[in-house]
KOLVEXBA-956833 format. One line per field, with one value per residue (C-alpha): x, y, z negated. Coordinates in steps of 0.5 Angstrom, whole numbers, plus 500, padded with zeros to 3 digits. Each point is the difference from the previous one (the first is absolute). Last residue first. Layout:
N
px: [X	...] .
py: [Y	...] .
pz: [Z	...] .
//
This chain:
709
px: [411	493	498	495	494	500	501	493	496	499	494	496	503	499	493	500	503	495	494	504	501	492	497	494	502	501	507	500	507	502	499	497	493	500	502	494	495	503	500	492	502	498	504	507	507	505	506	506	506	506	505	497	501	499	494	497	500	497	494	500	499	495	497	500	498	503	498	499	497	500	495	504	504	507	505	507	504	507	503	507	501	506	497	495	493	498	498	496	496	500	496	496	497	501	507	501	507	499	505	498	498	493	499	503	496	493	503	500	495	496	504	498	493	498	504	497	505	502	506	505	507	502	507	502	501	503	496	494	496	496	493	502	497	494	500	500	497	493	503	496	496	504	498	495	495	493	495	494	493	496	494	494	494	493	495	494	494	501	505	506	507	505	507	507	506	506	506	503	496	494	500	502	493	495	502	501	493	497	502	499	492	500	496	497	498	493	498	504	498	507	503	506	504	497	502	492	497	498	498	494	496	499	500	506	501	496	506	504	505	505	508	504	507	502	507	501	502	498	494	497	493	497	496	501	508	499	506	500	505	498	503	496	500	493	498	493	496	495	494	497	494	502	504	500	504	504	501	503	505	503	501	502	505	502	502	504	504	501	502	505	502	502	499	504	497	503	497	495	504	496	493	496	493	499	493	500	493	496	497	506	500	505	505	505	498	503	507	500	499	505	505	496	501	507	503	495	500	507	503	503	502	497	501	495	500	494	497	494	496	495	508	503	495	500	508	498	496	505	505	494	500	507	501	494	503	507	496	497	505	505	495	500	509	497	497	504	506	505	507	503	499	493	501	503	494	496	503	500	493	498	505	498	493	500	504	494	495	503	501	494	495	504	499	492	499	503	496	493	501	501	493	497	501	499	493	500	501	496	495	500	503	493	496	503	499	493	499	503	496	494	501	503	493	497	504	500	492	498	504	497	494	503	504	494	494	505	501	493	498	505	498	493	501	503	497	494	501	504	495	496	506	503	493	500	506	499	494	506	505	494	499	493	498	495	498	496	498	499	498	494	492	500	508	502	502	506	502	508	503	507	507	505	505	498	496	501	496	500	493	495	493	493	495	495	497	503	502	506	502	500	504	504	502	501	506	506	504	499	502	495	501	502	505	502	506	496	497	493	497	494	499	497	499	503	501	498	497	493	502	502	498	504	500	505	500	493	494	503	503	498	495	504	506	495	497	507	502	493	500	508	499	498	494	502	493	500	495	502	500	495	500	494	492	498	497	506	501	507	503	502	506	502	507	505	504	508	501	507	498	498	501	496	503	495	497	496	494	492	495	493	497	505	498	503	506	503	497	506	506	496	502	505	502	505	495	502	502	502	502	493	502	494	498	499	502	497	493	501	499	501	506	503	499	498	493	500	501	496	503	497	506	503	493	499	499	492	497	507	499	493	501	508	495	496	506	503	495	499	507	499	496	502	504	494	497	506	499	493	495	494	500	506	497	496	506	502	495	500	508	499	493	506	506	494	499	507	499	495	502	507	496	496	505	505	494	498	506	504	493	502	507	499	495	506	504	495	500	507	500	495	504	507	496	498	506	504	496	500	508	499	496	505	505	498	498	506	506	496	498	507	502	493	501	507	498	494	506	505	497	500	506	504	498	502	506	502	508	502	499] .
py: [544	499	498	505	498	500	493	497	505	508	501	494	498	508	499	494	503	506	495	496	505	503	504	505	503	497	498	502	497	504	498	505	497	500	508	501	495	505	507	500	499	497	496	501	497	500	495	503	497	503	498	506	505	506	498	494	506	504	496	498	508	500	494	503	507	506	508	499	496	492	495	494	498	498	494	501	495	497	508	502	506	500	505	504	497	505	505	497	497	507	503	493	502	498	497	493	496	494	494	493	493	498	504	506	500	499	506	504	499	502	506	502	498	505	505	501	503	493	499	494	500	493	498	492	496	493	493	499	494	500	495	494	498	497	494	499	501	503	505	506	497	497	506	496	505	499	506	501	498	502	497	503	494	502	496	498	505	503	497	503	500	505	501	502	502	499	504	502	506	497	496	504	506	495	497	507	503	493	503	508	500	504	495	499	508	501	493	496	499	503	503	504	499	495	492	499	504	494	496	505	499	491	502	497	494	499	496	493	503	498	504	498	500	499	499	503	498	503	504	506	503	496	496	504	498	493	495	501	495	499	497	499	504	499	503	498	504	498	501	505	504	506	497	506	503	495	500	507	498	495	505	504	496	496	508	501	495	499	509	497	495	504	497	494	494	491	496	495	493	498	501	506	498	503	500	505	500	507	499	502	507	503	504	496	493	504	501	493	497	505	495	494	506	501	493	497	508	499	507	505	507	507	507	504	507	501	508	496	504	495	495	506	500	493	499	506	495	493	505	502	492	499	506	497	494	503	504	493	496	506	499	493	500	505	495	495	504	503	499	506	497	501	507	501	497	503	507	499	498	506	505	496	501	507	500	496	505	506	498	496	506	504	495	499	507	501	494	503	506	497	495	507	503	494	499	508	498	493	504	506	494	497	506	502	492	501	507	497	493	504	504	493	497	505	500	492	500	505	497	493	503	504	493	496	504	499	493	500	503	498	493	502	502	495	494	501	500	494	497	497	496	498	496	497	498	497	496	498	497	497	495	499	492	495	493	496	493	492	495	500	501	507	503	502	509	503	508	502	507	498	499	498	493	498	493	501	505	505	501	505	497	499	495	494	494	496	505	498	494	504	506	494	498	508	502	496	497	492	500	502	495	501	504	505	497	501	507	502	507	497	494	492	494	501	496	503	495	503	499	507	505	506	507	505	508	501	504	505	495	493	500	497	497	496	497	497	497	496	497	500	495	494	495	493	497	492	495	494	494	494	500	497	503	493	503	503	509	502	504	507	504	507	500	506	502	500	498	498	494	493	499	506	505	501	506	497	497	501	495	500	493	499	492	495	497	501	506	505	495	502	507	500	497	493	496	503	495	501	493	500	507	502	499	506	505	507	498	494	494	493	502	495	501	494	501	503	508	504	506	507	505	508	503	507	502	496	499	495	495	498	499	496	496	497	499	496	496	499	498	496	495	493	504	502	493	497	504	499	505	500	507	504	505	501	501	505	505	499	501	507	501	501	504	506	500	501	506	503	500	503	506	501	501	504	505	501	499	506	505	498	501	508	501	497	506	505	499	499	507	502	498	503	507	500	499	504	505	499	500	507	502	498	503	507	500	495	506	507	497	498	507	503	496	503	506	500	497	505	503	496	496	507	500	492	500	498	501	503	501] .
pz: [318	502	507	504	503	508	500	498	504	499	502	498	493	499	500	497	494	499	501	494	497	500	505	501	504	507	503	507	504	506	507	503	500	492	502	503	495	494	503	498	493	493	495	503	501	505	500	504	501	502	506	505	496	504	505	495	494	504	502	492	497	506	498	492	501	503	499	493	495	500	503	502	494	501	499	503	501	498	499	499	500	505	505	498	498	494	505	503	494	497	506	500	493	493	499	496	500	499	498	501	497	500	494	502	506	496	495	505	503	493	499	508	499	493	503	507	505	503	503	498	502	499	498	500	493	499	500	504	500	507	499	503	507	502	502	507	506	498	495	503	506	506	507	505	498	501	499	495	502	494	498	496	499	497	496	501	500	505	505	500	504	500	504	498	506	500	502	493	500	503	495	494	503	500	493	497	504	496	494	501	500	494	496	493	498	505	501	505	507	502	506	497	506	506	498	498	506	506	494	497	506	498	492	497	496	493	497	502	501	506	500	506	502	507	502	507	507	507	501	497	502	495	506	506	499	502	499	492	497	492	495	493	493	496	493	497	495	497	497	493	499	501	507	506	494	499	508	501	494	503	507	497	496	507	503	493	501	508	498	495	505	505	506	504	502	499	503	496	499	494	498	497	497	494	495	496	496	497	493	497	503	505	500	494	504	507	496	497	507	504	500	504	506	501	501	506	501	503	500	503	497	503	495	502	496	496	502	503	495	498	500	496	495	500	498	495	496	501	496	494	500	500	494	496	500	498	495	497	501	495	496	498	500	494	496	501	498	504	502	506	507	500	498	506	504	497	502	507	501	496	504	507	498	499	506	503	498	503	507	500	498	506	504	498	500	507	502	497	503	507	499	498	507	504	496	502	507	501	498	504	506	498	501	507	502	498	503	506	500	499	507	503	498	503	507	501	499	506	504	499	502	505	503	497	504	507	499	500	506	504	498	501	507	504	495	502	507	500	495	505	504	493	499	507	500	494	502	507	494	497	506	502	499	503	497	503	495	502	495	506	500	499	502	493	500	498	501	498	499	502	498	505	499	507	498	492	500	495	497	499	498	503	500	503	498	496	495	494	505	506	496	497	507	502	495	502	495	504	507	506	505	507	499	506	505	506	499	499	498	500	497	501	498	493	494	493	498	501	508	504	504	501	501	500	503	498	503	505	504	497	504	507	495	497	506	503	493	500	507	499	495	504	497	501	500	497	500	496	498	498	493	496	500	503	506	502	501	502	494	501	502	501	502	500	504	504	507	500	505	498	493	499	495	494	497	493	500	501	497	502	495	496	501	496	500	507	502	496	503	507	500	496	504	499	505	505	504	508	502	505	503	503	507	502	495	499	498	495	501	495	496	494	493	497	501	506	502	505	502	502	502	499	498	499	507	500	507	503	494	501	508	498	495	505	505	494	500	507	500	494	502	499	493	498	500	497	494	500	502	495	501	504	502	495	496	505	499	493	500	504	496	494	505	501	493	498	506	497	493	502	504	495	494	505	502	493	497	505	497	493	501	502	496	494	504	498	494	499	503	496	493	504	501	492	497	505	498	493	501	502	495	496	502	501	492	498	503	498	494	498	501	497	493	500	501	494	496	500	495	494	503	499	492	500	503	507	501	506	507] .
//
């Protein structure tokens, strides 16, 4: 949908405003309604479980309290009878207490314990089981010491039967206040269970009963495998401790593992609390079956106001995305427009000024070979050094032009990099630290070293300038395996290169554009935006690719990942050979229309050791290479007049004379880098002897040179 500039985003935001407010209006009135409906259906719900207690609550209290005159009842029948008397009589006793346990539904039995522990009568039983002993209850264990006064213990399993209870126990009254047994009431759950599952319909759909220790007596729904006890973490104990008598709370139940909106309530009179809960699955229920009907319109309602809303908007937008689409491609067009101008000129400049340079460069070399005095020997360092300076100029012309041709060579970066200290001292300042951190066994890459070269100045010089006030500098090459290609964009093995100063960093919105051409934050006059282009532009050229990392403030990290190469390093796998020593002479044709060059050519090749025969086009070229010439090698410029230049001169050559050597010469040409791919050998102006004779060690090869009679 394009690019959000700041003029579009001034129009654009009243729409962008009503697409967002078309979403957030609709739901949030939504949420508010779900909001407000789920808080009175807890409402509701919570009237709900207060109405569940107040039936659970008075019933409970009833019934304990029938089980407590039960035990009084039955301790003033048995008062002052001795525990030979009960037994003499324990079958009128037993059918006393069989009329007391027959009017009340909730008791299982009543039992009358001695001292130790043993049965005296009991309702159910006749004659008791003298053998039996419970002296090991609860029950009976918590009367023992001292008086508890009613005490209700846990669910037992009756060792005669399976039938399972609890007891409520109280001590049997003496007239010296100390232990004499106990009464004891067995209370059958079903009573309870069997209550609440007839009110929990459409009241609640658990209830329970429990002690205060989490024990339970009683619950609804029941299953035999249930816990009996509730475990540490739960969430109802610390309510009770926190409010003794009554409260709310949501919990996830330990007993089925459902979570409940969940009502408490104390027994009065008992360390006993009801509780009853509704599920918050059926609350939610509740909640999405009111706002079905909501939802059925207002969702449609609302999709529908985005869709035109967002319409709306995408349409705007597209119509200011074209027009600044269309202003961009007009800018684009004239930038391209100048940028193309400034490369012809560049070429054109490049051509002329390296074969001024080649004549100046020329003729200091063959008046060094002429004695001087030291006088003289100091000016002739002095233009040789402005010739290689002037040299290094035209190489970066032709870089910002992208006309350099690109020659790849490998190289081992752990040798390469400490050689350009003294080169980056001379470009930055001295309050500027260098500090390289380039270990051995890097793997070997493969790039243009001049471009490698001037990528690292580019880069150096950046950080000087982020540096006014001086830092450092910190120069880092590592191994690098890149499994994941979302990262960089790049997988495989690289050597990494990094450039770290310790300047004032790049804006957070800047550092998306600082490899874009001619981006620059720089005052008008101190950037063109080009270097960061360059370095860009030779690692991806070369197969890599280079990333930037800023932190506003401190500092900038600039890394190139160059690809490995498994090829040896030039020299890498013996010592370097001995330069050619040449003796005789062997016949050059040399093309070159330029004078001034041609007479220093040939007095480079004569100085070496070989014949020249100098013609000034590659019409004459041609022509001077009939059968039995004799020619070695033929060294021509690229750019000449006429309707041939240098390569197809050299294609030619290559077609009809097969066995003849060709070396190719220029200081500027678009041909260069097509040739250079064909395989012909490109010497660049401008060039010394020594240049000149390594490039004829390369094309012609230690055995193709001519012995001497």
């Amino acid at each position: 949908m394009g690019r959000i500039t700041p003029k579009s985003r001034t129009i654009l935001w009243p729409l962008q405003l009503l697409v967002v407010a078309s979403l957030l209006g609709p739901a949030s009135f939504f949420a508010y309604t779900a909001w407000d409906d789920y808080r009175h259906i807890v409402q509701q719900s919570d009237e709900r479980i207060e109405r569940a207690l107040d039936v659970v609550q008075e019933h409970s209290l009833k019934a304990f309290q029938t089980v407590e005159r039960t035990i009084s009842e039955t301790n003033e029948v048995m008062r002052d009878l001795t525990p030979e008397q009960i037994l003499a009589e324990e079958a009128r006793l037993q059918r006393r207490l069989r009329r007391i346990q027959d009017t009340l539904p909730q008791i299982e039995a009543i039992w009358v314990f001695d001292k130790a522990g043993h049965p005296l009568v009991s309702s159910t039983v006749l004659p008791v089981p003298r053998g039996l002993n419970n002296s090991d209850r609860d029950y009976f264990q918590a009367q023992v010491d001292q008086d508890s006064g009613t005490f209700i213990g846990r669910p037992i399993t009756a060792k005669i039967g399976n039938i399972r209870f609890f007891v409520v126990s109280q001590r049997r009254p003496s007239p010296d206040g100390s232990f004499n047994g106990i009464v004891a009431v067995s209370v059958r759950p079903e009573h309870f269970r069997d209550f609440y599952g007839r009110i929990s319909r459409g009241l609640a759909d658990s209830i329970a009963l429990l002690r205060a220790d989490g024990v339970f007596l009683a619950r609804y729904p029941f299953r035999e495998n249930d816990v009996a006890q509730l475990a540490p973490g739960n969430s109802l104990l610390p309510a009770i401790q926190n409010n003794h008598e009554a409260g709310f709370l949501t919990t996830l139940s330990q007993v089925d593992g459902i979570e409940r909106r969940l009502g408490y309530r104390r027994v009065p009179g008992y360390p006993l609390y009801v509780t009853t809960g509704i599920e918050t699955a059926n609350m939610w229920r509740n909640l999405w079956s009111g706002m079905k009907q909501l939802l059925a319109f207002g969702v449609p309602a609302t999709l529908g106001l985005f869709a035109i809303s967002l319409y709306a908007l995408r349409r705007t937008r597209s119509f200011h995305a074209e027009v600044e689409r269309r202003e961009v491609a007009e800018a684009a067009l004239k930038q391209a427009q100048r940028l193309e101008a400034v490369g012809h000129l560049t070429g054109g400049v490049a051509h002329d000024f390296n074969n001024l340079l080649m004549v100046v460069k020329g003729n200091v070399d063959r008046l060094r070979r002429y004695p001087a005095e030291e006088r003289q020997k100091r000016s002739l360092d002095a233009i040789e050094t402005a010739a290689v300076r002037g040299a290094s100029l035209v190489r970066q012309l032709l870089s910002f032009s992208r006309q350099q041709t690109h020659e790849p060579e490998v190289v081992s970066l752990s040798g390469y990099l400490p050689g350009l200290s003294d080169i980056l001292r001379s470009s930055l300042r001295g309050d500027i630290a260098i500090e390289m951190q380039v270990p051995p066994g890097l793997w070997n890459t493969k790039v243009d070293l001049n471009e490698l070269e001037l990528a690292i100045l580019n880069i150096a010089v950046n950080a000087r300038d982020a540096m006014p006030q001086g830092g450092r500098l910190l120069i880092e090459a590592w191994n690098a395996t890149l499994d994941d290609p979302d990262i960089i964009g790049l997988k495989g093995e690289f050597v990494a290169l990094s450039l770290t100063d310790t300047g004032c960093g790049i804006p957070e919105d800047v550092l998306p554009h600082v490899f874009e051409p001619f981006f620059t934050t720089k005052e008008v006059g101190k950037g063109t935006g080009l270097g960061l282009s360059q370095v860009y532009g030779f690692a991806r050229q070369s197969g890599g690719t280079a990333t930037a990392l800023a932190t506003q403030g401190r500092g900038t990290t600039i890394t190139l990942y160059l690809p490995r190469t498994m090829e040896a390093a030039a020299g890498a796998s013996g010592p370097a050979a001995e330069p050619l020593r040449r003796s005789g002479q062997g016949h050059v044709l040399l093309v070159e229309d330029n004078a001034a060059i041609a007479e220093v050519t040939r007095a480079n090749l004569e100085e070496i050791g070989f014949r020249v025969t100098h013609v000034t086009d590659a019409r004459a070229a041609l022509a001077a290479l009939r059968p039995g010439a004799g020619f070695d090698l033929m060294f021509s410029d690229i750019v000449m007049p006429g309707d041939l230049n240098g390569v197809d001169l050299a294609r030619i050559v290559r077609s009809q004379h097969p066995s003849l050597p060709v070396l190719l010469a220029t200081g500027y040409s678009s041909m260069a880098q097509a040739a250079m791919d064909e395989g012909f050998t490109i010497l660049r102006k401008p060039y010394d002897t020594a240049e000149l004779s390594a490039a004829i060690d390369r094309v012609l090869g230690p055995l193709a040179l001519k012995a001497s009679a």
